[in-house]
N, C-alpha and C positions, 0 to 999 in steps of 0.2 A: 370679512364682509366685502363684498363685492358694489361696490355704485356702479349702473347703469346709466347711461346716458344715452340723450338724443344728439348733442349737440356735436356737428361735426368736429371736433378739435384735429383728427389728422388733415386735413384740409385746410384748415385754419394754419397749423402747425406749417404744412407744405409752403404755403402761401406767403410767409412769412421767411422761411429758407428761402426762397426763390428771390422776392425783394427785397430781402436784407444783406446779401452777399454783394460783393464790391462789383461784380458786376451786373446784380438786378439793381442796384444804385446808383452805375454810371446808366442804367440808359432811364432810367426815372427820370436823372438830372437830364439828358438829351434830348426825354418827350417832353417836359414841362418846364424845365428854366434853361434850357440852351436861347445861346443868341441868335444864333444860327438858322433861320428857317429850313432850310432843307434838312438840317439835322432833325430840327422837329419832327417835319414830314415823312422823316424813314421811322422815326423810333416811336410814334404814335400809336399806328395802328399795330405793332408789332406788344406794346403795351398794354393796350385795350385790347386785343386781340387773347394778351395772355390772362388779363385779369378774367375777361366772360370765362374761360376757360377755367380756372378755379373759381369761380361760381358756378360753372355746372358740376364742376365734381364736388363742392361744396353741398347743390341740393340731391345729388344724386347719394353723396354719404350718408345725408340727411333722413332721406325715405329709407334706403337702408337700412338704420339703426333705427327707424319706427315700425317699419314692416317685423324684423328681430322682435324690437320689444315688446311687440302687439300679440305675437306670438308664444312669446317665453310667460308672458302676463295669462296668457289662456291656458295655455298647461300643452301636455301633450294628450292629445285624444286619437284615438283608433276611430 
C-alpha cells in the first residue's frame, strides 16, 4: 500500500541538511547572534537569500505532487 502525499517532505528534508550541518549553523550563528555587525551584514542576506529559495522549491514541490495527485485521482483517459 502505497501513501500518497502532498506535502513537500524532500524540500523540507533538504532544508534541514542544508541548516543543520556545522556549516549551515555557523552562518545562522553569524546572521543572527554574532557580535559583530559587519559579520551580520554579510551573512544575512546570504541567509534569507537561501531560505526564500527553499520556499520556492518548497511550493514548486508542492504543486507538483498536486498536479500528480490530481491526475492519478482521475485515471487515465484517452
Amino acid at each position: 500500500m502505497h501513501v500518497r502525499t502532498r506535502w513537500p517532505w524532500i524540500s523540507l528534508l533538504l532544508g534541514a541538511v542544508v541548516a543543520l550541518n556545522p556549516i549551515g549553523l555557523d552562518f545562522l550563528q553569524s546572521a543572527f547572534l554574532s557580535g559583530e555587525q559587519l559579520s551580520r551584514n554579510i551573512a544575512q542576506p546570504i541567509v534569507l537569500s537561501a531560505l526564500a529559495i527553499l520556499v520556492l522549491v518548497g511550493i514548486i514541490e508542492w504543486l507538483v505532487r498536486f498536479v500528480v495527485f490530481k491526475r492519478r485521482a482521475r485515471g487515465v483517459t484517452s
